[in-house]
N, C-alpha and C positions, 0 to 999 in steps of 0.2 A: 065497882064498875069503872069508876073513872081513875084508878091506878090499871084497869087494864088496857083504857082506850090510852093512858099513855106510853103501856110501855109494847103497844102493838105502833104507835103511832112512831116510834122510839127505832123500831128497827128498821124504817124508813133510812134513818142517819147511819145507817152500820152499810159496810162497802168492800167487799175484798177483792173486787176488780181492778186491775191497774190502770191506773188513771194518771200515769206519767209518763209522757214522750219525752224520753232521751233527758230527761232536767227540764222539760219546759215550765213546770208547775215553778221549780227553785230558781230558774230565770226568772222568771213574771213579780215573785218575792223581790228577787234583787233590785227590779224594775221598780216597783212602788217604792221600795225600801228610797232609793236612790231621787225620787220625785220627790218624797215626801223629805229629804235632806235639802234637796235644790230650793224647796216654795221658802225654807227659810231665809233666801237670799231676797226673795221677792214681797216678802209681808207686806201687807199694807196694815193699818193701825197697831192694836196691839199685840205684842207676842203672843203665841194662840197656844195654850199650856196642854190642851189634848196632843200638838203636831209633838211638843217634847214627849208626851206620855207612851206615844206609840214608838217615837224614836226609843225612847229608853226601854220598852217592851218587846224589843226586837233581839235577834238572834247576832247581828254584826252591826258595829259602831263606828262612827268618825267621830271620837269622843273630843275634839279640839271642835267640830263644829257645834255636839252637844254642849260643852262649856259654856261657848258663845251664847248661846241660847239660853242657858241657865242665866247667864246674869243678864239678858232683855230682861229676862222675865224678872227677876229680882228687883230690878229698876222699873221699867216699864209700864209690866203689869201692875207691878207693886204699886206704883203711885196713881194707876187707875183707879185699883181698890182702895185704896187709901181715900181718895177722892171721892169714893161712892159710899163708905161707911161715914164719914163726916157731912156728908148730905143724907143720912138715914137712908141710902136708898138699900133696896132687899138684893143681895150679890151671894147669895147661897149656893146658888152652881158653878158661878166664877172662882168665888174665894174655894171649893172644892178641888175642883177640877187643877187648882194652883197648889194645895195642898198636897195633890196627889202626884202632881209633877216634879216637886221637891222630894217627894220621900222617893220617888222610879230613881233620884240620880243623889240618893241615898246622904241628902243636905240635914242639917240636924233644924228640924221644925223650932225648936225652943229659941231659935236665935233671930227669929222672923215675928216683929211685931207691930203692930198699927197704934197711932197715938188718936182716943175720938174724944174730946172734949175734956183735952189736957191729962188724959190716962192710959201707960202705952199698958197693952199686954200682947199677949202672945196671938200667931196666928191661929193654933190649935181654941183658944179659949176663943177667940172672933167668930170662929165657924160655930161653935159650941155656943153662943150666942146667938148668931141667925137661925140658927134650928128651933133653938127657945122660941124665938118669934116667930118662925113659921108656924110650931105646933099649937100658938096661942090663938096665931089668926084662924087656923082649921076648926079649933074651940069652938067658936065664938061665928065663925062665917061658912064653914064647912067647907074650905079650899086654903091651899097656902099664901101666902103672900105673892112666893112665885110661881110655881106648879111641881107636881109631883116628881115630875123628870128630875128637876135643882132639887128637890126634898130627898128624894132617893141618892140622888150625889153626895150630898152633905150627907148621910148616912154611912155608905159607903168610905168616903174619903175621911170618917172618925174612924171608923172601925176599922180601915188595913193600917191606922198610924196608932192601932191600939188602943184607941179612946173608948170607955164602955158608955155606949149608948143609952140617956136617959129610954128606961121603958117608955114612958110616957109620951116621946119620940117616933120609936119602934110602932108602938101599940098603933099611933095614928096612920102609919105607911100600912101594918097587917091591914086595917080596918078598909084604907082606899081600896085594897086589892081586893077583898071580900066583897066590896058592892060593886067593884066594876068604874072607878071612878077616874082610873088612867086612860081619859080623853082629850085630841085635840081638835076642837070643833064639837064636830057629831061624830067624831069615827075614833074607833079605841087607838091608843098609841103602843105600837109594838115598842118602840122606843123606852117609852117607859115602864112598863113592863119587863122590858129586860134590865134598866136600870136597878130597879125595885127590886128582881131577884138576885142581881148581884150583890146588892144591900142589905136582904134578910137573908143570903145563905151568908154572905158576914157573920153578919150577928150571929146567927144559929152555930155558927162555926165556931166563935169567940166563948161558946158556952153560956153567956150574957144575960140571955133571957127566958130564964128556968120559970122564972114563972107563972109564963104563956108560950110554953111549947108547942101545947098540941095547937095551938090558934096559929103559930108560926109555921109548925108544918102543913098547915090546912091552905096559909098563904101562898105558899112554895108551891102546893100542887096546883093553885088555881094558877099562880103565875105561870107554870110550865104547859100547863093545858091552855092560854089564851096565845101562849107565844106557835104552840104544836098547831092550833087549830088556825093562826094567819098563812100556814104553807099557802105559795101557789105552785102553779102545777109546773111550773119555770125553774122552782125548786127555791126561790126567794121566796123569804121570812119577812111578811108586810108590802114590802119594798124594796128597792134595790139599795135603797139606801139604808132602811133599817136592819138588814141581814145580817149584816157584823156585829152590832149589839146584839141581836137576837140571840146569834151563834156562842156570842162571850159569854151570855148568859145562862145557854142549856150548858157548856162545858164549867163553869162556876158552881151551877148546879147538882155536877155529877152525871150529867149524861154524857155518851160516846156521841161524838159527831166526826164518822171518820174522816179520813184526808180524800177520799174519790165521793163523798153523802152529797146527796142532791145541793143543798144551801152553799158549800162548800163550792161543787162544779158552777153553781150558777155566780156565785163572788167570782170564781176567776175571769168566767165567759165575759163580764161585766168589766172586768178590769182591762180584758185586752180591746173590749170594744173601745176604753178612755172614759165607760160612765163615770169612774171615779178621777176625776180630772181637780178637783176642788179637795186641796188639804184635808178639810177636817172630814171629808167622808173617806179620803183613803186614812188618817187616822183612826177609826174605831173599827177599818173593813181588816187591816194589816195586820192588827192582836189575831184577830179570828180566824184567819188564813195561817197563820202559825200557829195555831190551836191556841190559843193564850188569852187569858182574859183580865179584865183591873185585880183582880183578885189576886194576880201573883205580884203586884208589888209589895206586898205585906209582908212575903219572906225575900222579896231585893237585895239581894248584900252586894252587888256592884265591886266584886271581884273578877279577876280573869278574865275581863271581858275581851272578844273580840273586834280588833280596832281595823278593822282591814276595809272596810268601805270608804272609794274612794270617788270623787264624783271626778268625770271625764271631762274637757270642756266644751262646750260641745255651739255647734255655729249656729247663730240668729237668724231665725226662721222668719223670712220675709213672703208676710201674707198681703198677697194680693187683692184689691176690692174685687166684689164680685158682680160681676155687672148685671147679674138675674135681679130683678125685683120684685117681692110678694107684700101682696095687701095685707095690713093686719086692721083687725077694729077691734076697738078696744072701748069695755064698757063697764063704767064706773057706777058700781051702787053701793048708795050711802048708807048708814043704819037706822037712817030714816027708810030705806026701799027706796028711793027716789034714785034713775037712772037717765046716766047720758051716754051716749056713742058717738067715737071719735073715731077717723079711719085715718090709716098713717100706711107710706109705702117703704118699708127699709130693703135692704139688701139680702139675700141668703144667706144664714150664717149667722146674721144678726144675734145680738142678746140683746133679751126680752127688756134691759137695763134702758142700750141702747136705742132699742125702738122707741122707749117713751121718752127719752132725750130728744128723739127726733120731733117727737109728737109734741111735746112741751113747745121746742124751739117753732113748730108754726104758727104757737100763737092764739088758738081755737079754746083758749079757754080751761085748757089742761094743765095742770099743774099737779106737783110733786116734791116731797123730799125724803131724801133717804138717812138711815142712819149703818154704823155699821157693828158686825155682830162674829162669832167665829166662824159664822157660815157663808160670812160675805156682805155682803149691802141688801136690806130691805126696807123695805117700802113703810114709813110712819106716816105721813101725811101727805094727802092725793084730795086736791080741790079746796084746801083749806081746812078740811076733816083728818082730826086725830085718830090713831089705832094706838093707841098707847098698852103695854103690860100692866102698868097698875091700872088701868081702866079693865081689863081683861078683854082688850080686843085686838083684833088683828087684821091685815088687810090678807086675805083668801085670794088666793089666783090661780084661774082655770085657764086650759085652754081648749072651746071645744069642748064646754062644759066637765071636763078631764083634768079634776085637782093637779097642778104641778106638784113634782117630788125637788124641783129643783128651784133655788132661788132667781133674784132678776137679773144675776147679773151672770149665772149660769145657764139660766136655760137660752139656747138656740133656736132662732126662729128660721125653720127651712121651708118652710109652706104655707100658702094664704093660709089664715084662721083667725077666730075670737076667740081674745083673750080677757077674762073679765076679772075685776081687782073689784071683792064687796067687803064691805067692813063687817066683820063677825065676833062674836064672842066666844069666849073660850071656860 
């Protein structure tokens, strides 16, 4: 029954309607392709090793700008990670996701190593160390150090640079997926799910883990039936923001998601509205829209490439304030349950960042600070209350009781509303 609900569910994604005006679909590519070359002018912290992965995963290249890029990241990130293994802190999805950025632009891994406690070794063997730790804490706590999404990374990012994956590794990611355990909050994470099955069709692919096949293929089908069954009827996989992974995922997997399939129209519609305005979601949206997904950097050879993207230069966009202004209140509940309301007036337009900038600055007793992350700045302490990761909590933000998809310094405030920041666990 459930190989039939998905391969009925399956030809939803199949399409033979033309669904291109004139090149606009290969416009809109070139468009993102070309943003997502410019934000590297404009980073802020560290170089963001997903924006090279999609660069490198792409069809045309300004390979003088990828360079450039390569060695931020060499330096940059490098000495972030460097910094965060010598504090024991848990970097499983960073040091991944870095891992995998190196092999897209086909740098030889064995020459990149971290020195912790007076002993250098390789990057490949540091990631292969965080994974040991995460699957000790899962042991013992029944969750990773960091969560599933960085656990499924660090799988993935051993297995397209050819590492075979301790089972024991393996076995605890099949396990999560079997009971359902790729959640953030209370709500399942299409995100991770589609990480998770790019990660076991890895392995499965690598031939690796004969020794729990069928448990592996039993994962595979549950992952592809909980990512089938977040369709909405917009034709977005979770989210607007999750669809790209999603999509990398079923095409990873072996299903046809063709060029005009509902996920597919609804990424583009998305992109000309500007949803994807913030690097790293046009980074995992831009593989998937070329049909492409992590999984082809594994055969990478970064030959022939073509070098013909050229960014234009283009005039400084002078944004005017807006003289409309909408009431926001904004209400703080602690993880005690204990709640305050605060009312702030910003401008139209505003991000949700800057509203509470403004709020802070009147003085009412509101306070804040942010940290930053690849998805931008969020929110770790509001009132003097921590939301910390190793704590497993986070600070939640609705608006209008209506979880945000987007962070504080992305989302826009166009209309009175309440927005509430509660401290939750994960």
């Amino acid at each position: 029954m459930l190989t039939l609900v998905i391969i009925s569910a399956l030809l939803v994604f199949a399409s033979t309607k033309p669904c291109d005006t004139e090149g606009s679909n290969t416009e809109l590519l070139l468009s993102l392709n070309k943003n997502l070359l410019r934000s590297l002018e404009n980073q802020e912290g560290i170089p963001n090793p997903s924006v090279h992965l999609a660069l490198r995963l792409s069809n045309i290249h300004n390979l003088a700008k990828e360079s450039e890029h390569l060695n931020r990241l060499k330096n940059n990130l490098h000495n972030d990670i460097q910094s965060a293994l010598s504090n024991s802190q848990p970097v499983s999805g960073l040091l991944a996701l870095y891992t995998m950025a190196l092999k897209s632009s086909c740098h030889d891994l064995n020459t990149v190593t971290f020195s912790v406690n007076g002993r250098s070794e390789t990057l490949l063997t540091h990631l292969k160390n965080q994974m040991e730790l995460e699957k000790e804490h899962i042991a013992f706590s029944h969750r990773p150090l960091t969560n599933y999404y960085q656990y499924s990374l660090g799988v993935l990012a051993l297995c397209v640079n050819g590492i075979r994956v301790n089972n024991h590794v393996t076995k605890k990611l099949i396990k999560a997926a079997e009971h359902e355990h790729f959640k953030h909050g209370e709500s399942e994470s299409v995100d991770t799910y589609a990480m998770a099955g790019m990660a076991l069709q890895c392995v499965k692919d690598s031939g690796s883990h004969v020794q729990n096949a069928a448990e592996l293929d039993t994962a595979l089908s549950k992952i592809k039936q909980k990512i089938l069954a977040s369709r909405r009827l917009d034709g977005h996989i979770g989210n607007e923001f999750s669809t790209g992974l999603a999509v990398q995922a079923l095409l990873a997997m072996g299903s046809e998601v063709a060029e005009c399939s509902a996920p597919m129209e609804a990424m583009r519609t998305a992109a000309r509205s500007n949803t994807y305005h913030n690097p790293m979601a046009i980074s995992q949206t831009l593989p998937a829209l070329q049909q492409t997904s992590y999984m082809a950097i594994k055969s990478k050879e970064c030959l022939h490439e073509d070098n013909t993207l050229v960014l234009e230069p283009i005039d400084p966009v002078v944004v005017s304030p807006s003289q409309a202004k909408v009431t926001v209140i904004v209400q703080v509940v602690t993880s005690s349950g204990a709640a305050a309301l605060y009312s702030v007036d910003v401008s139209k337009g505003s991000s949700l960042l800057e509203a509470l900038e403004l709020l802070k600055e009147k003085d009412v007793g509101f306070t804040f600070e942010k940290e930053s992350s690849l998805w931008g700045s969020f929110l770790s302490v509001v009132n003097g209350e921590q939301a910390r990761q190793s704590d497993r909590r986070y600070w939640h933000l609705s608006s209008d009781g209506t979880a945000l998809t987007e962070g504080v310094g992305d989302f826009k405030i166009e209309e009175a509303q309440k927005i509430t920041i509660r401290n939750m666990s994960y």
